[in-house]
Each structure stands twice: as C-alpha cells, then as structure tokens.
C-alpha positions as CSV (number, residue, x, y, z in Angstrom):
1,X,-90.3,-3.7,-3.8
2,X,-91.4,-2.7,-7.5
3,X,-93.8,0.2,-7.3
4,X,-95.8,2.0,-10.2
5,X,-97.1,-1.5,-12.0
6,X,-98.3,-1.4,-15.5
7,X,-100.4,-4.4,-15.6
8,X,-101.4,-6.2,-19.1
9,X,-105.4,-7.4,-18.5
10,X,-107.0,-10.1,-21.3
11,X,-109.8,-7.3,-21.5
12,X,-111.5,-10.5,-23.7
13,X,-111.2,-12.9,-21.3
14,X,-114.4,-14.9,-19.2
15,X,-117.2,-15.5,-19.8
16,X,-118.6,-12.0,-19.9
17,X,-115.5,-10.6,-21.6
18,X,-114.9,-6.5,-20.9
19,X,-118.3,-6.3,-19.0
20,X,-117.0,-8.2,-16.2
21,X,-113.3,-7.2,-16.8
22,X,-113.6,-3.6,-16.8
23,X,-115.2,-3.1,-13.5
24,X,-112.6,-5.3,-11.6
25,X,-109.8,-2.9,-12.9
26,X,-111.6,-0.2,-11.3
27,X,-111.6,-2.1,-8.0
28,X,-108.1,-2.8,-8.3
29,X,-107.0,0.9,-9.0
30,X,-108.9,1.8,-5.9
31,X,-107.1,-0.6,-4.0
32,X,-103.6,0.6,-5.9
33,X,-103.8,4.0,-7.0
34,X,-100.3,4.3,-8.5
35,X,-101.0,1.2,-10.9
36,X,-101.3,1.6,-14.6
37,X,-103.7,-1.0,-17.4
38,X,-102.9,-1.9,-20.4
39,X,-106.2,-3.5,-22.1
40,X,-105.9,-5.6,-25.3
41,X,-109.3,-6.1,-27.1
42,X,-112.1,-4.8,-29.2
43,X,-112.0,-0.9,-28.5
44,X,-115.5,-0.5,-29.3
45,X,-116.2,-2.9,-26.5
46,X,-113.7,-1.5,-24.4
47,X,-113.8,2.6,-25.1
48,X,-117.5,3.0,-24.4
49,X,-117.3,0.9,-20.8
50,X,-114.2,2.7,-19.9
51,X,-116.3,5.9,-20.1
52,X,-118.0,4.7,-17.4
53,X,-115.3,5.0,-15.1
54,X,-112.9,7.8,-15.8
55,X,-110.5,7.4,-13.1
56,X,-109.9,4.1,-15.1
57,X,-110.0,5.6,-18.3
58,X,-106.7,8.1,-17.1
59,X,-104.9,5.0,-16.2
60,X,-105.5,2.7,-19.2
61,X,-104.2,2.3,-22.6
62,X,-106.4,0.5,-24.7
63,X,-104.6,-1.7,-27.5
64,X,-106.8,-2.9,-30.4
65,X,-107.3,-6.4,-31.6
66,X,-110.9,-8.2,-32.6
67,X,-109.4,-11.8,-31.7
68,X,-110.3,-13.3,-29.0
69,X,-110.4,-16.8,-27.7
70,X,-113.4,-18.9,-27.2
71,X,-113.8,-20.1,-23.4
72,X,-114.1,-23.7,-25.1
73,X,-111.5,-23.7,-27.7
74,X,-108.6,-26.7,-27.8
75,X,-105.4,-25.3,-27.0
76,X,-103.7,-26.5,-30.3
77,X,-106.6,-24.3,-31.9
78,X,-106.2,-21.5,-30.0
79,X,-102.6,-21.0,-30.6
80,X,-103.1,-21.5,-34.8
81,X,-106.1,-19.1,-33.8
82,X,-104.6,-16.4,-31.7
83,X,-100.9,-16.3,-32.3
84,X,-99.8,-12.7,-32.1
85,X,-103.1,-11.9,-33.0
86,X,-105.4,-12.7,-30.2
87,X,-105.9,-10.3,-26.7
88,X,-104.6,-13.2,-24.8
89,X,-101.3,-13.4,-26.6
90,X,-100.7,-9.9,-26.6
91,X,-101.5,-9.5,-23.4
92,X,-98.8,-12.7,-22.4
93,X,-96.2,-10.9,-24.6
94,X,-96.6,-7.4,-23.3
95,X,-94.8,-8.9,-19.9
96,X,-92.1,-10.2,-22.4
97,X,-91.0,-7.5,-23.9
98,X,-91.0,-5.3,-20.6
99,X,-94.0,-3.2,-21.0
100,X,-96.2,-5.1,-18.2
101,X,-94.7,-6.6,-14.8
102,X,-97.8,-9.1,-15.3
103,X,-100.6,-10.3,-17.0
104,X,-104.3,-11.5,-15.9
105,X,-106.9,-13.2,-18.0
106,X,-110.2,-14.9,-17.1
107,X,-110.1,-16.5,-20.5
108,X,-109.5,-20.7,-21.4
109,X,-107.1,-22.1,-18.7
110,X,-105.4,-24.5,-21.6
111,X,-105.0,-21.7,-24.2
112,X,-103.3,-19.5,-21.8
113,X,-100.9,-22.2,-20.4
114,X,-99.8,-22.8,-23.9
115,X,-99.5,-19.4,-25.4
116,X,-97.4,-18.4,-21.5
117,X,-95.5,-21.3,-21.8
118,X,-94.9,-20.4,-25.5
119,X,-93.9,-16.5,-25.3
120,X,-92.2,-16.9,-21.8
121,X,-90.5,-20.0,-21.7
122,X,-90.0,-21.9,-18.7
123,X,-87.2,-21.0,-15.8
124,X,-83.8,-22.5,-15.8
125,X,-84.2,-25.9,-14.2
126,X,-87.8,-26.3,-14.8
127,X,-89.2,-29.0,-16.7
128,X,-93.1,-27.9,-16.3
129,X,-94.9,-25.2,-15.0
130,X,-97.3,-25.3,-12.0
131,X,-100.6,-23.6,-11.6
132,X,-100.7,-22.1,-7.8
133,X,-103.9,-21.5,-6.2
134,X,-104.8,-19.7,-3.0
135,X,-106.7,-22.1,-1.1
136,X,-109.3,-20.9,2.5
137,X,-108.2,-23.2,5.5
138,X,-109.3,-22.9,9.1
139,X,-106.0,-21.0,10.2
140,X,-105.9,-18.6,7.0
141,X,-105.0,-19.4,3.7
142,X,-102.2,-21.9,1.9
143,X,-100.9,-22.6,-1.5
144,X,-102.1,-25.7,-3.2
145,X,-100.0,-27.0,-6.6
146,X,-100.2,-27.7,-9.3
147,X,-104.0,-27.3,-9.5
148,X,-104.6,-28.5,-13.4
149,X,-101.4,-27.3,-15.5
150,X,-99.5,-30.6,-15.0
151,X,-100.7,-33.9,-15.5
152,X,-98.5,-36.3,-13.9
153,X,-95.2,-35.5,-12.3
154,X,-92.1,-37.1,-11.3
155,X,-90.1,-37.0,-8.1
156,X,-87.7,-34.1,-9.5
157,X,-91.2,-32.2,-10.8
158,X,-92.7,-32.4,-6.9
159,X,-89.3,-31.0,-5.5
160,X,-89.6,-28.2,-8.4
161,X,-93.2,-27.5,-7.1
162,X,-92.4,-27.2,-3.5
163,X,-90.2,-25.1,-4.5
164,X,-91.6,-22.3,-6.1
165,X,-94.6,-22.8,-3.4
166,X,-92.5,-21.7,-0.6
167,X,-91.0,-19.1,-2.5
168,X,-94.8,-18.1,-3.1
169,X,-95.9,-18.3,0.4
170,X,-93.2,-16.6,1.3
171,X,-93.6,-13.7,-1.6
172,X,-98.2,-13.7,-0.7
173,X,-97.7,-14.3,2.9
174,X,-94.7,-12.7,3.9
175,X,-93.3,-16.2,5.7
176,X,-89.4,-16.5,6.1
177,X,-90.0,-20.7,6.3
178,X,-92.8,-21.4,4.9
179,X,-93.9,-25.4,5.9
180,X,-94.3,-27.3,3.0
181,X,-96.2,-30.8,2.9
182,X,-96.7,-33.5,0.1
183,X,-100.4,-34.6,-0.9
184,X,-100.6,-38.6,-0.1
185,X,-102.7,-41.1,0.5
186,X,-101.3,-41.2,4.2
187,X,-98.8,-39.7,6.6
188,X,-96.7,-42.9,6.6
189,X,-93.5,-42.8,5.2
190,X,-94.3,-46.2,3.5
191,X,-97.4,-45.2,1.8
192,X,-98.0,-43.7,-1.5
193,X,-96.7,-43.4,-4.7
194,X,-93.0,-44.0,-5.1
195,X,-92.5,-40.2,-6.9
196,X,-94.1,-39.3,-3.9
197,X,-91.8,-40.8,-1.4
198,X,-88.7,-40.1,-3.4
199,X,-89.7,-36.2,-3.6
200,X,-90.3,-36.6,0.1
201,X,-86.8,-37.7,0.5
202,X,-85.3,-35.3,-1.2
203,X,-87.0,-32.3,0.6
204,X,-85.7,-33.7,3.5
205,X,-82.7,-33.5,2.3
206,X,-82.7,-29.8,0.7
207,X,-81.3,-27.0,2.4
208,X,-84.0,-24.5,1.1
209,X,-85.7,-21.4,3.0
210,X,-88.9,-23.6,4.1
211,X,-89.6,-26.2,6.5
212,X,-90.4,-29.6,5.4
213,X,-93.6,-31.2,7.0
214,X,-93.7,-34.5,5.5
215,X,-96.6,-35.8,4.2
216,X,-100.5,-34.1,4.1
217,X,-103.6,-35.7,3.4
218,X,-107.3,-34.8,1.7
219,X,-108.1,-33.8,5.5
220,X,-105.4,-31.2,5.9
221,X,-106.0,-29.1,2.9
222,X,-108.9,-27.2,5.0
223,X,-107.6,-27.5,8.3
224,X,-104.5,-25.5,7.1
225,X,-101.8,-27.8,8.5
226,X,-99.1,-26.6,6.2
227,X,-98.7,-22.9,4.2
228,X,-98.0,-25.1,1.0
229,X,-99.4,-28.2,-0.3
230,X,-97.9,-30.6,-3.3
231,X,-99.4,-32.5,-5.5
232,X,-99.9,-33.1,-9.3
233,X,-101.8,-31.6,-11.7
234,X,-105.0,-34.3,-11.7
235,X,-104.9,-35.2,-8.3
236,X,-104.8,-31.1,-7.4
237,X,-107.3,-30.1,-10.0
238,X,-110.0,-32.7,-8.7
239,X,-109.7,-31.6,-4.6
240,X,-110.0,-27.8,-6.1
241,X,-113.5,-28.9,-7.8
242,X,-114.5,-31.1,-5.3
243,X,-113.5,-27.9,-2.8
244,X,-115.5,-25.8,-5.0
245,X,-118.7,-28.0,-5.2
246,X,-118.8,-28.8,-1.4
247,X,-118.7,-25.1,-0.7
248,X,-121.6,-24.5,-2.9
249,X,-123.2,-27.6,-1.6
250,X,-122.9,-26.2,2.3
251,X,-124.5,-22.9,1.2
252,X,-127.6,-24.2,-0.9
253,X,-128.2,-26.5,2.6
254,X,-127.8,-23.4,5.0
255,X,-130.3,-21.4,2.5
256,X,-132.7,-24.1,2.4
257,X,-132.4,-24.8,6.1
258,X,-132.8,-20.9,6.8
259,X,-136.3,-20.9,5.1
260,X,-137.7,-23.7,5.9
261,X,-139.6,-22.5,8.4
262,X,-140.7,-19.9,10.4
263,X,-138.7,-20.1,13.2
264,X,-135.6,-20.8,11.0
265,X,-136.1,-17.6,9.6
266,X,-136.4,-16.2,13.1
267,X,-133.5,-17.5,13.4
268,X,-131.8,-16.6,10.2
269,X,-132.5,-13.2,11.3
270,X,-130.9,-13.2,15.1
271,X,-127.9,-14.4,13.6
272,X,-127.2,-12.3,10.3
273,X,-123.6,-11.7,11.6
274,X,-122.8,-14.8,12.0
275,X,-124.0,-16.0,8.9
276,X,-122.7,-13.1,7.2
277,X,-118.9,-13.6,8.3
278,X,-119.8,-17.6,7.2
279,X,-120.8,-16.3,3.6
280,X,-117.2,-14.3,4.0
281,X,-115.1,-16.9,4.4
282,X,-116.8,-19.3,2.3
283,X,-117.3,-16.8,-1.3
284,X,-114.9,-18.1,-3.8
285,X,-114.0,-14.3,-5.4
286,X,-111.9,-13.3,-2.4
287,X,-109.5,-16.0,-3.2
288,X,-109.9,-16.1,-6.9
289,X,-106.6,-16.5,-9.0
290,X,-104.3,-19.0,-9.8
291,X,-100.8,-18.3,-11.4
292,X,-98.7,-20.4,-13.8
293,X,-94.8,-20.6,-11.8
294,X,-92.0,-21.8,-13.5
295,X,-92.1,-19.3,-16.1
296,X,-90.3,-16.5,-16.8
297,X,-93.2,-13.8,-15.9
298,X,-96.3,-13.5,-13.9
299,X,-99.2,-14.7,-15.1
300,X,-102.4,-14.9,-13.3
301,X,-105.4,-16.8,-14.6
302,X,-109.0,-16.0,-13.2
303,X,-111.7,-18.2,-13.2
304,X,-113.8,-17.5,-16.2
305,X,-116.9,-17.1,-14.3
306,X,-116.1,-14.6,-12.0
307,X,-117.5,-11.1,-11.1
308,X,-115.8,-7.7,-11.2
309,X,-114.7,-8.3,-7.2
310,X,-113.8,-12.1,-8.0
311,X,-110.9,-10.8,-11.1
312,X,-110.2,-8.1,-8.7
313,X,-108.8,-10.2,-5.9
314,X,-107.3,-12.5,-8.9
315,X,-104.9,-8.9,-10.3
316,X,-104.4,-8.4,-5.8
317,X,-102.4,-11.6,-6.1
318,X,-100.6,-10.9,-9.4
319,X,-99.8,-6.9,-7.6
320,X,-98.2,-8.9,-4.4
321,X,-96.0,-11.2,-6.2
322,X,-94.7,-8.5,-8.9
323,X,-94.1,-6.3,-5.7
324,X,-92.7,-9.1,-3.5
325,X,-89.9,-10.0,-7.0
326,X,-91.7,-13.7,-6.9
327,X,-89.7,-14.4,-10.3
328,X,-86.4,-13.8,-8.6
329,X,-86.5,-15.6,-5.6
330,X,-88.0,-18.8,-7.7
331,X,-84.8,-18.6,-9.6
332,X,-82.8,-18.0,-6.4
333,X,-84.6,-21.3,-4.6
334,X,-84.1,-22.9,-8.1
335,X,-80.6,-22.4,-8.7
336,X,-79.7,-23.1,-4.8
337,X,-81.2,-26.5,-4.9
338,X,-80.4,-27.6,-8.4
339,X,-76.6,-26.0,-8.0
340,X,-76.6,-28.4,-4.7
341,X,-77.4,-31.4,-6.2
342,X,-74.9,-30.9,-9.0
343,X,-72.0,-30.5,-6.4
344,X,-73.3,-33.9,-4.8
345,X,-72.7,-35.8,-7.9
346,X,-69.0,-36.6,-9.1
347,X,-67.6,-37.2,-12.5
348,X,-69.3,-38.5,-15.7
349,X,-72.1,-38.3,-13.4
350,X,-71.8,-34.8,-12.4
351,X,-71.2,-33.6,-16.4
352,X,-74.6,-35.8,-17.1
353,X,-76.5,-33.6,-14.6
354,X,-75.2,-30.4,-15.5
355,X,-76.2,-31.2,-19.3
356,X,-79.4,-32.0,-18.3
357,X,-80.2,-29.2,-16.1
358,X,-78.5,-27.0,-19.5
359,X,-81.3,-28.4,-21.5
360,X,-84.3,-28.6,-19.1
C-alpha cells in the first residue's frame, strides 16, 4: 500500500482547462487528505484559482508552462507541438522520473496516448497498450478494454488485455479471481472472429489469478456478467458511445415523461427518491476515467467534458491503483503467463519466442 501520493494533474487539460480542473483537486484532497498536486500550466490561470481554495493551494506545486494542447489537435501535431514543452508532457514525465506515482489529464485522448506511450514505454511483453474503463452494470461495476487506444488486435493482444484487466479488477475491486469474458458476436465456441477464438483458447489454457468465463455478448456488458470484459479498441470504443448516448437518451425520456403532465408531475414528485438514486446510478462523473495499461506508469485520462466531481472520481481511480501497486502485479501476471508459454515451447522454437518477447 503506497501512502502520501504526489499526483501530476494536466492543469490544461478539457475543455474548460484549470476552471474545471482546479476544483476536482479540491474534491480529491477532501477525499485523501495526505495527497500532494503537482499542476503543470499557465500560473496566471492557475495561481489566482488556487487562491480560491487554500487547503489546495498548501498541497500544490504549480509548475510553469504556456503550452497546452488543443482538444482537437492530431496526435502527430501534438507531439512536434508539445514535446517537453506542453502541460501534458510534463505532466506524463513527471511519473517518469519519480516525482508523481500518476498522472491525470482531461485533455485530447490521442495526444496523450502518444506522448504516455512515448515518455513511458510499454511493459515487458506488451505489444500495445489498453485503455481501461470503469463501466455501471446491474450487479456493480466491471472493466471494459480496450475502449479506443487499440485499433485492431490479435489473439496474443486479447490474452495481453485480459490480463492486465484482472490484474485491474483485482487492484479497483479488491477481487482475488476476477472472471474475465471475451466480447463476441455469441457465446458459441464456434462463432466469432478467429483472434477471438484463439485468445479464448488460450485463456483457457493460462494458469493466471482470474477465472475464465468464456465468451460475453453486447447484452452482458450492463448486466454485469463478468468483472472484466475484452474486446478491441473499435469494437470497445463504439459500445462506450453507444453506452453513453443511450444513457442520455433514457434521461431526456424520463424528463420529458415527468412533465408532461400534471399528474406526471404529481408523480415526479411522490417519487423523488426513486428517481434520485436512478439519476445516481445513471450520471456518467461517478465512473469517469479511463487508464492507459501496458505502460510503465499510471496514467488516467478524463473525459474532456467533465465537471470538477466527474475528474474527481477520474484521480479516485488513478489513487486506488497507485495504492493497490497496479504496475507490479501487471508485470507479475505478464511475466507468469509469457514465462509459461516460453517453457511450453522447445528448441529453435523456444529461442524464437524468447527473442520476440526480448523485443516486444
């Protein structure tokens, strides 16, 4: 258990930048008193907001830099851009060289994968990173990846992501097995995309600290059949938007249907709890975050659009998987299944996998 976190904040980051940053710190050191800020960005944005909460101001360093990077900017352009420059990249390379335990930005999802990918570098045995969200089921909440930060993957890729899923469930929701299932277009071994059934084989087959369901479908994401769900990058990132959208569909139907007339709003009014414990469960900033695994730090991206209580619960999930060591027991799950399937293999075809797992 790491305790007094230092934690590196993108002050720039979101669409509303420091305004919207500044007072989710505040939340987050009322939630962690004994965690310190570092804040890269414009000080004369920063300074004058952090006057307005002093208990803040005693726990935050501010570090100086007028770069920031546009919400819309190409990846390729941000880096050229922002390279040791920027508040995201400093903020990304303060967890390298030791002086934060993570890092959280609301700013552009692409720009941030590269610059992470750049100044961390992936884990030993990883070919490509995963973005990890938290996702709101009937029975609690499960880990969904990759979410957007890999398009495309391979049989090897899905085992990779099941990996460091259950090693996140087990780091966020303090499971000693989490149960893992593969996204598919059925629950039939014979259906599906051949990565798909070759990743399912394999998990099977590994002796990991999780529980292998077998395959999930669209259906199962909400009903919280398994504590982690695996899928690709594209396929991932359209259920999280379409998840998103239908929430915000249900709520503009209840609000319509609530004052439509004057009974409804009789009704409306009888049943405020209920409703209110509905709105709960359904608001997006309670389960806001997603982090990038398969690197060699923490880093947490928030939506850009969020509020002060939405990048608040995004630095609650970067604080429980600094605290829970998420990095070391991905490399532990990592090195246990990758050093198994090297012992499998024999010969020439033992040396080929051990080269290739050298230079992944």
């Amino acid at each position: 258990m790491v305790e007094n976190l230092t934690i590196a904040l993108d002050a720039m980051g979101g669409d509303r930048g420091a305004d919207m940053v500044i007072p989710g710190a505040d939340i987050a050191r009322l939630r962690y008193p004994d965690i310190h800020f570092l804040l890269f960005g414009d000080e004369n944005i920063i300074k004058p907001l952090l006057k307005q909460y002093p208990r803040l101001e005693a726990v935050s360093e501010v570090v100086h830099t007028d770069v920031a990077i546009d919400m819309d900017a190409k990846p390729s352009q941000a880096l050229r851009k922002g390279r040791r420059v920027s508040s995201m990249w400093q903020a990304v390379d303060a967890v390298r060289h030791g002086k934060a335990s993570l890092v959280v930005s609301a700013g552009n999802t692409g720009a941030l994968m590269v610059m992470a990918k750049v100044i961390l570098k992936t884990m030993t045995n990883i070919e490509r990173p995963a973005l990890a969200a938290i996702w709101p089921t009937l029975r609690g909440e499960s880990i969904v990846l990759d979410v957007g930060a890999t398009i495309g993957a391979d049989s090897r890729q899905l085992v990779d992501f099941a990996v460091m899923g259950e090693a996140m469930a087990r780091a966020v929701f303090s499971l000693e097995q989490p149960l893992v299932g593969l996204l598919n277009v059925g629950a039939e071994e014979v259906k599906g995309l051949d990565e798909v059934k070759e990743a399912g084989r394999r998990l099977r087959e590994a002796n990991l600290p999780m529980k292998y369901y077998g395959f999930v479908e669209g259906d199962d994401l909400g009903k919280g059949t398994v504590d982690v769900v695996v899928t690709e990058g594209f396929t991932g990132n359209i259920a999280l938007k379409t998840a998103e959208g239908t929430a915000r569909q249900i709520a503009e139907y209840l609000r319509e249907a609530m004052s439509r007339t004057l009974f409804s709003k009789i009704g409306y009014l009888l049943a405020q709890g209920a409703f209110r414990i509905l709105k709960q469960k359904m608001d997006p900033r309670s389960v806001n975050g997603g982090v990038f695994l398969g690197l060699n730090g923490i880093v947490v991206k928030s939506h850009g659009g969020t509020d002060a209580k939405g990048f608040a619960s995004a630095v609650d999930l970067g604080v429980d998987m600094a605290r829970d060591d998420l990095i070391t027991k991905i490399a532990e799950d990592l090195e246990a299944y990758h050093g198994g399937e090297i012992e499998d293999l024999a010969g020439e075809d033992k040396q080929l996998k051990i080269e290739k797992v050298q230079n992944s």
